[in-house]
N, CA, C and O atoms as a CHARMM CRD file, in Angstrom:
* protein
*
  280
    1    1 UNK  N     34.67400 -60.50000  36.72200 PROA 1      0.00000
    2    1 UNK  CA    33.97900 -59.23000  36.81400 PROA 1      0.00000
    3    1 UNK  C     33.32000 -59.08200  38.17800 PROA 1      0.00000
    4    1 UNK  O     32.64900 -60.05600  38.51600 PROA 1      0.00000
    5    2 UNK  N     33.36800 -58.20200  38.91400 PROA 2      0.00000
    6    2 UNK  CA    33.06000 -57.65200  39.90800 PROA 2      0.00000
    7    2 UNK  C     31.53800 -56.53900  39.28800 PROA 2      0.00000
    8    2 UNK  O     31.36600 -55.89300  38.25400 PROA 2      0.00000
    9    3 UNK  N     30.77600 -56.74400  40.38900 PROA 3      0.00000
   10    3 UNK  CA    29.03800 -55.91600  39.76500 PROA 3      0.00000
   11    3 UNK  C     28.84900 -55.45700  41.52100 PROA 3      0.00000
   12    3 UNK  O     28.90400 -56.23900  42.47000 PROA 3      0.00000
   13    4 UNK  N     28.59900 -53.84200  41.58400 PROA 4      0.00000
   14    4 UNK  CA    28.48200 -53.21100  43.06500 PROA 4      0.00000
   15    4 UNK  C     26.79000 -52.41800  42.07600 PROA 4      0.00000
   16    4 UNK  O     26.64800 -51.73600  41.06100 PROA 4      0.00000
   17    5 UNK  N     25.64700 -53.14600  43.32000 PROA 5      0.00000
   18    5 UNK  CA    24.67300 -52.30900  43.27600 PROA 5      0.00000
   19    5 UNK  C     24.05100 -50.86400  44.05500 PROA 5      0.00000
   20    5 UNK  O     23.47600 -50.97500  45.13700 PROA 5      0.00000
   21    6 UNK  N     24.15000 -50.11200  43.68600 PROA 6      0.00000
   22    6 UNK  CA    23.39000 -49.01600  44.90900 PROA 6      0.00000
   23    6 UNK  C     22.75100 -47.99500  44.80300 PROA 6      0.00000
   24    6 UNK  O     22.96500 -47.12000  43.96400 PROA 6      0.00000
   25    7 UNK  N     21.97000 -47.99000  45.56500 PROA 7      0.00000
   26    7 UNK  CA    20.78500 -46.94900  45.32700 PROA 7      0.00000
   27    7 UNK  C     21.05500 -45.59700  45.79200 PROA 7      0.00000
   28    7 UNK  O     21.34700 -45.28600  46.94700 PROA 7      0.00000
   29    8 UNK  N     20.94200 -44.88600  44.87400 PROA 8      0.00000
   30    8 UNK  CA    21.33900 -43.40400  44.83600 PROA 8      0.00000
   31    8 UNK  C     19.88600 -42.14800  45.16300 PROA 8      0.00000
   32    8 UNK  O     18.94700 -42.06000  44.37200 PROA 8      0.00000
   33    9 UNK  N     19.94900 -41.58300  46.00800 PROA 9      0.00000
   34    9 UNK  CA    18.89700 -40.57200  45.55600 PROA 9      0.00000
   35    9 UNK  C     18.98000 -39.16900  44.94700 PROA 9      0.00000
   36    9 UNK  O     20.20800 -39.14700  44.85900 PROA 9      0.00000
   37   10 UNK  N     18.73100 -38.39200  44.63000 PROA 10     0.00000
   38   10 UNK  CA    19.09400 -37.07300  43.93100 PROA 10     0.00000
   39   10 UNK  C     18.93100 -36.64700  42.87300 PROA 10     0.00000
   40   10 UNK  O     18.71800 -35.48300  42.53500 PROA 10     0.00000
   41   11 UNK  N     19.08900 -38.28600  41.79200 PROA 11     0.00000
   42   11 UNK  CA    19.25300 -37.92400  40.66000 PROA 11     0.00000
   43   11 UNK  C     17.88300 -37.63500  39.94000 PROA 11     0.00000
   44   11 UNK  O     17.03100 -38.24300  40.58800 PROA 11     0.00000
   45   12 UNK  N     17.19300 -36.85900  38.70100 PROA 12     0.00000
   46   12 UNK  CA    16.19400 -36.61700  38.83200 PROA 12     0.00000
   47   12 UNK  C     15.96900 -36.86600  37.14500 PROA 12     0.00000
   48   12 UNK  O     14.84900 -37.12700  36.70600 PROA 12     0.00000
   49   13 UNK  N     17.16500 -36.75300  36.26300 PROA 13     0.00000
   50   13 UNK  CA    17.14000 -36.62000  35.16400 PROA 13     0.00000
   51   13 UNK  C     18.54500 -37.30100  34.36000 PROA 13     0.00000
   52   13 UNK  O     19.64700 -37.44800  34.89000 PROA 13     0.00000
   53   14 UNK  N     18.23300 -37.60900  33.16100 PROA 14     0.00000
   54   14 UNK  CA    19.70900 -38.62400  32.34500 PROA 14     0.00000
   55   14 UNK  C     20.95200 -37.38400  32.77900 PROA 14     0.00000
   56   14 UNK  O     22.04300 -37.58700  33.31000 PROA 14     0.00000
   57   15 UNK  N     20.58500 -36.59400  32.51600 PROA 15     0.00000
   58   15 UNK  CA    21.54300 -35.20300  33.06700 PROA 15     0.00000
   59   15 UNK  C     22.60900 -36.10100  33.89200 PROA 15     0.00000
   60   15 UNK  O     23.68600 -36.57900  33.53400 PROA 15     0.00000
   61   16 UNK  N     21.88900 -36.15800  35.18000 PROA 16     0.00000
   62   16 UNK  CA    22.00600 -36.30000  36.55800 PROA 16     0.00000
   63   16 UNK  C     22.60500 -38.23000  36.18100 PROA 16     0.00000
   64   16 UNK  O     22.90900 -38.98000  37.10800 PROA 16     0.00000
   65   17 UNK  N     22.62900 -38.47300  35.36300 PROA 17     0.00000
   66   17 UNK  CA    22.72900 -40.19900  35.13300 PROA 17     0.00000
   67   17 UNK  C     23.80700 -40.52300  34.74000 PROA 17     0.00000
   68   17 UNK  O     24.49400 -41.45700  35.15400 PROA 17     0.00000
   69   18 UNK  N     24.22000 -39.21400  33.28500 PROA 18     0.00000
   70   18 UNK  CA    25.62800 -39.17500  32.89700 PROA 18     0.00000
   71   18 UNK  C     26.84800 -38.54100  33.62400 PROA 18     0.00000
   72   18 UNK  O     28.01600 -38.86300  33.40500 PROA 18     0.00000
   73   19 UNK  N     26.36200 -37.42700  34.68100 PROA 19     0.00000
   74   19 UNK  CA    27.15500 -36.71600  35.71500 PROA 19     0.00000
   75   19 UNK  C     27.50400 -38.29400  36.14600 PROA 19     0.00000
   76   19 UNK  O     28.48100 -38.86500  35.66200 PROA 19     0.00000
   77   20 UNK  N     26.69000 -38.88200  37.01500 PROA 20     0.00000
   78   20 UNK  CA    27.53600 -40.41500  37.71100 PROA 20     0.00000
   79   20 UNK  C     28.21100 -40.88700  37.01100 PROA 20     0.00000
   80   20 UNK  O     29.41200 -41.07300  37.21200 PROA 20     0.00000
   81   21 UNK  N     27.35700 -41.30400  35.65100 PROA 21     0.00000
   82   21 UNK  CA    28.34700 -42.16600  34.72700 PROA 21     0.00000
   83   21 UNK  C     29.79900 -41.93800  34.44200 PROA 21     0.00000
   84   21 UNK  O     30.74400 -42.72200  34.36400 PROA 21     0.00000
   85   22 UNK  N     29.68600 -40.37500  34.28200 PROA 22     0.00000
   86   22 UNK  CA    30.93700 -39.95500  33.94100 PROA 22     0.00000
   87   22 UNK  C     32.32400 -39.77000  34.90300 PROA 22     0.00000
   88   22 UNK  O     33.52000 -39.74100  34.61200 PROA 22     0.00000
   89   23 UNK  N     31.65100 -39.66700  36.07900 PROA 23     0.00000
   90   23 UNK  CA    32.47600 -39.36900  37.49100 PROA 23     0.00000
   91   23 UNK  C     33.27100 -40.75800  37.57600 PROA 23     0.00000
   92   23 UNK  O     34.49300 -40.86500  37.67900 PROA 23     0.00000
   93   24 UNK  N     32.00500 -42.17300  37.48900 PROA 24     0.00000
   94   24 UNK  CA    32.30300 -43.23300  37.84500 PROA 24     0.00000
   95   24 UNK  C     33.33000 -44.07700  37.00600 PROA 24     0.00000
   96   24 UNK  O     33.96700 -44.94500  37.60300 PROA 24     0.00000
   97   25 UNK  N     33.52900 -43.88700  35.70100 PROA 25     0.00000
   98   25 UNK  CA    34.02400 -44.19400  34.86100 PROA 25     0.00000
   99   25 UNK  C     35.46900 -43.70100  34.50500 PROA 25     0.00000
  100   25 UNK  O     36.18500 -43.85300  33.51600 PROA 25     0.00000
  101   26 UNK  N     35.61100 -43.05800  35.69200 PROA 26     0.00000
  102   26 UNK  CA    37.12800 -42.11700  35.40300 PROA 26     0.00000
  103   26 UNK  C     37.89600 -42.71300  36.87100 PROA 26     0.00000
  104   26 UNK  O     38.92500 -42.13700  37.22700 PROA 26     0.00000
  105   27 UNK  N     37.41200 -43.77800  37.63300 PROA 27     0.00000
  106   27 UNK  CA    37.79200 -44.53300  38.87400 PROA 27     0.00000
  107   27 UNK  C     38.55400 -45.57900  38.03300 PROA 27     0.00000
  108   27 UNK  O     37.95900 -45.89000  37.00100 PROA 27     0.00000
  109   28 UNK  N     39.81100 -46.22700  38.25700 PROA 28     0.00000
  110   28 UNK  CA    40.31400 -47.09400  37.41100 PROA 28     0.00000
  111   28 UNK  C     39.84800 -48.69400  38.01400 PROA 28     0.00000
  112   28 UNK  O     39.87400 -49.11400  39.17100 PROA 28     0.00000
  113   29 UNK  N     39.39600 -49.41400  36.66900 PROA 29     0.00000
  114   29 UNK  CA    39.71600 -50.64400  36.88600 PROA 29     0.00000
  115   29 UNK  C     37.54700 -50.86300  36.65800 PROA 29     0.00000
  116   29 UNK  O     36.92600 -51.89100  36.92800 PROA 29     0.00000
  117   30 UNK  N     36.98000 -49.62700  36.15000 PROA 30     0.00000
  118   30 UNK  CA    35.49400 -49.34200  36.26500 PROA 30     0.00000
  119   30 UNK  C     35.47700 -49.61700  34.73500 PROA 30     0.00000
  120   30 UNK  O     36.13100 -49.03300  33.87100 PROA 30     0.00000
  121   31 UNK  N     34.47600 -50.76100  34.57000 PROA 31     0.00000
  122   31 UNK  CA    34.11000 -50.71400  32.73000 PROA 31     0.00000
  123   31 UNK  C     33.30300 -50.71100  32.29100 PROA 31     0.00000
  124   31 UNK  O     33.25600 -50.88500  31.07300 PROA 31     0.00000
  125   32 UNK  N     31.98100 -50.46800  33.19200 PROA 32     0.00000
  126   32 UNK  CA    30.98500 -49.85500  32.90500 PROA 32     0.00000
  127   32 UNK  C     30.33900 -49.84400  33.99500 PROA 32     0.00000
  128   32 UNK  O     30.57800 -50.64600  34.89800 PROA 32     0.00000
  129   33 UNK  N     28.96500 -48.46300  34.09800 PROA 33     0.00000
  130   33 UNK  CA    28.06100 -47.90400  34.54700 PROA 33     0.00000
  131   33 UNK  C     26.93900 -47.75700  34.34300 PROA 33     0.00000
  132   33 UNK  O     26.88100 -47.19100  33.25200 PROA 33     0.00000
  133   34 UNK  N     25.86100 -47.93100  34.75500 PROA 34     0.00000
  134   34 UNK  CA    24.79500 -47.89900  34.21600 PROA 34     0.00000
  135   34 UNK  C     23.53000 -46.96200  35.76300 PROA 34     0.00000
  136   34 UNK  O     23.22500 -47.24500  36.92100 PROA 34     0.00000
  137   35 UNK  N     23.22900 -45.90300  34.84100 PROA 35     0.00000
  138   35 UNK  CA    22.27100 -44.83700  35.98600 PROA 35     0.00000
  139   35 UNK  C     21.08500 -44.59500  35.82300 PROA 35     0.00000
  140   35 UNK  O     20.83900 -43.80000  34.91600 PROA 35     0.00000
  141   36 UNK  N     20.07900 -45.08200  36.49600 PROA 36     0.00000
  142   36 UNK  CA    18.84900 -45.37700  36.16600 PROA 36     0.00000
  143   36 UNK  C     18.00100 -44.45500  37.26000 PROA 36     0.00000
  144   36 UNK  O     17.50500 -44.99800  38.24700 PROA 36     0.00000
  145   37 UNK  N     17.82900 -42.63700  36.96000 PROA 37     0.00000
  146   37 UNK  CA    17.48300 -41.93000  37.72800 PROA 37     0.00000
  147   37 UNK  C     15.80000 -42.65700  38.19600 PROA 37     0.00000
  148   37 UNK  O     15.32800 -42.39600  39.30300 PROA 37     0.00000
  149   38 UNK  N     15.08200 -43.51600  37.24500 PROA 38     0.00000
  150   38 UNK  CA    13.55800 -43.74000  37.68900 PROA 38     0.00000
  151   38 UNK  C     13.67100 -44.61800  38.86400 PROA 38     0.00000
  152   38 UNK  O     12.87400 -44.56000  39.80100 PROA 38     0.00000
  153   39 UNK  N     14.83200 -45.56700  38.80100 PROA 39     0.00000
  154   39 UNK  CA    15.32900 -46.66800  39.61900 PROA 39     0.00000
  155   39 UNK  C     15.66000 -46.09000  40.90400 PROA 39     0.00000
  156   39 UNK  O     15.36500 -46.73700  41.90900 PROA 39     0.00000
  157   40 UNK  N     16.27100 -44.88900  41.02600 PROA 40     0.00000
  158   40 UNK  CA    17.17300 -44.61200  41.65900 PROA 40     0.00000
  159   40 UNK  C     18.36800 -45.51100  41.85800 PROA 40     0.00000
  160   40 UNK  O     18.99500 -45.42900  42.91400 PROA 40     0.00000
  161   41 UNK  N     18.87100 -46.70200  40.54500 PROA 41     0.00000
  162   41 UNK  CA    19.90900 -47.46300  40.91400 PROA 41     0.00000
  163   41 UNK  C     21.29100 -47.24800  39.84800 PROA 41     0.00000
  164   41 UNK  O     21.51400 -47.04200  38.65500 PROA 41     0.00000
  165   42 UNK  N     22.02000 -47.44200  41.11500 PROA 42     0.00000
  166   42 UNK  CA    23.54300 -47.19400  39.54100 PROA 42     0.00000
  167   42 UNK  C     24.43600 -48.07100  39.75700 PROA 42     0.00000
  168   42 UNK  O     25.25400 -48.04500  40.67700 PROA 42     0.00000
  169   43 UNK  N     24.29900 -49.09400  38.71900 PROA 43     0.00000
  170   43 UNK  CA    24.75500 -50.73800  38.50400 PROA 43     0.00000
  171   43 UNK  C     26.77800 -50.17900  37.94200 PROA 43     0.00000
  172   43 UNK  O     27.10600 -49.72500  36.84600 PROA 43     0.00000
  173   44 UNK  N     27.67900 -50.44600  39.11600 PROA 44     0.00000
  174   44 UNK  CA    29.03700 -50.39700  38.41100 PROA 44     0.00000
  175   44 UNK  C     29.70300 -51.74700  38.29700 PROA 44     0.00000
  176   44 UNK  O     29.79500 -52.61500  39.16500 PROA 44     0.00000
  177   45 UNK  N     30.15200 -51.75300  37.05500 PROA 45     0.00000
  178   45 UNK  CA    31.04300 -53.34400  36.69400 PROA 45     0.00000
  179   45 UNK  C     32.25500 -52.54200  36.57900 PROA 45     0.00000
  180   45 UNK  O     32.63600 -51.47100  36.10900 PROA 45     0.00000
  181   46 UNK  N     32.86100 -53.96700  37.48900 PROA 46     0.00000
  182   46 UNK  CA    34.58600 -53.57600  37.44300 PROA 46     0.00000
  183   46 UNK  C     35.40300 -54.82200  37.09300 PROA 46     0.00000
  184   46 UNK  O     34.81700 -55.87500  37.34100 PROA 46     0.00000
  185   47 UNK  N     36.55100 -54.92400  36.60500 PROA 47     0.00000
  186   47 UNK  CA    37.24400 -56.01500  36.30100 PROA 47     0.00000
  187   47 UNK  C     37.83600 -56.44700  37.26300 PROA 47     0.00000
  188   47 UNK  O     38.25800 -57.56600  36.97100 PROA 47     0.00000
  189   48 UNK  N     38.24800 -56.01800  38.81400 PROA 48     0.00000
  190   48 UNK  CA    38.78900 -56.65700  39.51400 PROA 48     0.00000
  191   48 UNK  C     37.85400 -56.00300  40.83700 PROA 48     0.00000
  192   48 UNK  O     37.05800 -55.07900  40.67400 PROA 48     0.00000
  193   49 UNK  N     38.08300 -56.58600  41.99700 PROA 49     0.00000
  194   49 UNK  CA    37.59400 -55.85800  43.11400 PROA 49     0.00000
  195   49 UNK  C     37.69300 -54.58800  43.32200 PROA 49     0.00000
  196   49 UNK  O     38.80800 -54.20600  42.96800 PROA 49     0.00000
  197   50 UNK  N     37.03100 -53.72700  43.74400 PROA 50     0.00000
  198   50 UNK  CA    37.21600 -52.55300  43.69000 PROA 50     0.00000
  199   50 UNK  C     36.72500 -52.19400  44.87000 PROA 50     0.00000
  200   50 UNK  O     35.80000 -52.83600  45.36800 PROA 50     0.00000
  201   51 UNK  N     37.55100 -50.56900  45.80200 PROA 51     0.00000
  202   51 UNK  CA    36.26100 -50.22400  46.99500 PROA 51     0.00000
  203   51 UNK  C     35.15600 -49.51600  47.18500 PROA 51     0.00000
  204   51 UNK  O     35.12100 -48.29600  47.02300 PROA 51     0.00000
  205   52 UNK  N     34.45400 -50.01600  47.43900 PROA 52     0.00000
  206   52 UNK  CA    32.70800 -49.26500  47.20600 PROA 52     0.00000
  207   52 UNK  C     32.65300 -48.44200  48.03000 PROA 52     0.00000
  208   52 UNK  O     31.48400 -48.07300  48.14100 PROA 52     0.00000
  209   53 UNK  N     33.45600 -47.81500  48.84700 PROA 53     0.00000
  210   53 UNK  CA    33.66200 -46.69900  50.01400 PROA 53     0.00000
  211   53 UNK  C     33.97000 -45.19800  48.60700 PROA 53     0.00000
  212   53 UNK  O     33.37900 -44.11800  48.59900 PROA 53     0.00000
  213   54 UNK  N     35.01800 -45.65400  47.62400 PROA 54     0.00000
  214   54 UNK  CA    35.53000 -44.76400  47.10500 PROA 54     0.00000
  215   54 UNK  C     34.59300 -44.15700  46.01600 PROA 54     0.00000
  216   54 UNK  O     34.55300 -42.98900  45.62900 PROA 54     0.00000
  217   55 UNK  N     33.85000 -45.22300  45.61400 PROA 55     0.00000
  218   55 UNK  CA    32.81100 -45.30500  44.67800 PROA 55     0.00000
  219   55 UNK  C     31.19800 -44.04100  45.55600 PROA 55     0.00000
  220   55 UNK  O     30.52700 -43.17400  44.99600 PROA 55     0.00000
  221   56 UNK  N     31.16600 -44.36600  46.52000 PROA 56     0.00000
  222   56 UNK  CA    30.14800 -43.58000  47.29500 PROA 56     0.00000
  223   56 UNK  C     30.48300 -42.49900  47.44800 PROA 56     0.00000
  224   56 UNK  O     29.77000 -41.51800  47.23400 PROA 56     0.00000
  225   57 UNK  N     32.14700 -42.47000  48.02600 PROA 57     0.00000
  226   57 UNK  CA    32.42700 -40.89400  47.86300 PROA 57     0.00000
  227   57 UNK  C     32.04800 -39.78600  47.16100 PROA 57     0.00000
  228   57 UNK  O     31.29200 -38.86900  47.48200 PROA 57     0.00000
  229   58 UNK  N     32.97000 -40.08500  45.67800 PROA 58     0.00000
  230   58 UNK  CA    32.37800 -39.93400  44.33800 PROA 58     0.00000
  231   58 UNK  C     31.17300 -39.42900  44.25100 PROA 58     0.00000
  232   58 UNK  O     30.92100 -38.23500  44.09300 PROA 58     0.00000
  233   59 UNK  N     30.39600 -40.30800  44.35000 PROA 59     0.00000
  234   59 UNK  CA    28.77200 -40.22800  44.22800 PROA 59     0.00000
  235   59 UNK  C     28.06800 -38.64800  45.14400 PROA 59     0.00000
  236   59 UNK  O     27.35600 -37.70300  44.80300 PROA 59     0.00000
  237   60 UNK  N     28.80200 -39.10500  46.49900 PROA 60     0.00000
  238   60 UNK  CA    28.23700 -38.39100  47.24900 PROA 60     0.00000
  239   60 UNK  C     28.81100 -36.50100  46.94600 PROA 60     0.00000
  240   60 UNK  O     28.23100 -35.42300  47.08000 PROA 60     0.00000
  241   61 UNK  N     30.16400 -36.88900  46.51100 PROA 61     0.00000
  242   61 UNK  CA    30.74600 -35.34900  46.35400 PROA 61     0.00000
  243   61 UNK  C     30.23000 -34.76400  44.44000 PROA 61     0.00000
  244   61 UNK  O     30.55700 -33.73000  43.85700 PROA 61     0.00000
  245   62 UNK  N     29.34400 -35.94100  43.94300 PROA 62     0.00000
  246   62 UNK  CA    28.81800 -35.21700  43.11200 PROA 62     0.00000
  247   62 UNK  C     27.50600 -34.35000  43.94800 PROA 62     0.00000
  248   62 UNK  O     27.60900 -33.13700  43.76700 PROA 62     0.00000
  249   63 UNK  N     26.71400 -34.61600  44.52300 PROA 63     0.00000
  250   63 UNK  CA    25.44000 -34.05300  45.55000 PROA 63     0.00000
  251   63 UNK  C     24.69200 -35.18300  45.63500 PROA 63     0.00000
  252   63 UNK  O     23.55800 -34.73700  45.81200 PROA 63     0.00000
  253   64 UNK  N     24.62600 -36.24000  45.62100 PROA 64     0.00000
  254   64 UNK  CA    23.65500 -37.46400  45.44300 PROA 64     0.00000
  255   64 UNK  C     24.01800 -38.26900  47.04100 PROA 64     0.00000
  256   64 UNK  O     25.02500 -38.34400  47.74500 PROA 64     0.00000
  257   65 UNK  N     22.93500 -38.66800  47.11500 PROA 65     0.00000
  258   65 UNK  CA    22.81700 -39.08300  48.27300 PROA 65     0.00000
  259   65 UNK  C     22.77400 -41.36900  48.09700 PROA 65     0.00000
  260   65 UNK  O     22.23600 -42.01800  47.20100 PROA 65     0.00000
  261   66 UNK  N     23.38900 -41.78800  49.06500 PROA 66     0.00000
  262   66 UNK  CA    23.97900 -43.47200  49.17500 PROA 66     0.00000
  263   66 UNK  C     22.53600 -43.87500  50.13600 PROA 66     0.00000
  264   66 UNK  O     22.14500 -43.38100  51.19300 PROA 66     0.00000
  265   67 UNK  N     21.98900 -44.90200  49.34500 PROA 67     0.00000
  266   67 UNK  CA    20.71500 -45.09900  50.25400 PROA 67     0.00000
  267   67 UNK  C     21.67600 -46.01900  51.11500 PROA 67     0.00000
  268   67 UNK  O     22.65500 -46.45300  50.50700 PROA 67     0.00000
  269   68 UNK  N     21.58300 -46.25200  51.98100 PROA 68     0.00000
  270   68 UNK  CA    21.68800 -47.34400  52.78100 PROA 68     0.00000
  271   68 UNK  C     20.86900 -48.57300  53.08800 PROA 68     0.00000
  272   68 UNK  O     19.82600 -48.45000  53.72900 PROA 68     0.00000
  273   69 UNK  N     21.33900 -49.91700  52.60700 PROA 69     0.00000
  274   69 UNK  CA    20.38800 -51.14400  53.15100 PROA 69     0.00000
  275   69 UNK  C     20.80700 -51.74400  53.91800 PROA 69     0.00000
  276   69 UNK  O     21.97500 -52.13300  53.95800 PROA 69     0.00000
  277   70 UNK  N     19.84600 -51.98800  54.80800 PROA 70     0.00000
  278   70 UNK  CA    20.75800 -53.01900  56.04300 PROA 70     0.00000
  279   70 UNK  C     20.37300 -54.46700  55.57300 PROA 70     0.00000
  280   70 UNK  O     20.80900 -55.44800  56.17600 PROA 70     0.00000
């Protein structure tokens, strides 16, 4: 299992938690999601490697913004 953490901003409400969930979960090879608008964090498990470029996309072309950590 593959686990990608990242901090999202935008989201404000479960609304806004299941929009990710649901976006994220339709990426193949994704088996679960978890969106924690208080966190601002959205925990994705995947069964094999997956790219977290495509995963941000996603995110970002829902309106949510990719925190960046250096």
């Amino acid at each position: 299992m593959k686990k990608i953490d990242l901090k999202v901003n935008g989201m404000v409400c479960s609304g806004c938690e299941n929009r990710v969930k649901n976006a994220l979960m339709n990426i193949e090879g994704v088996t679960k999601v978890n969106a924690n608008h208080k966190k601002c964090l959205v925990t994705i498990t995947a069964k094999d490697e997956i790219d977290k470029n495509n995963i941000e996309k996603v995110i970002e072309n829902l309106g949510y913004e990719i925190i960046k950590e250096d």
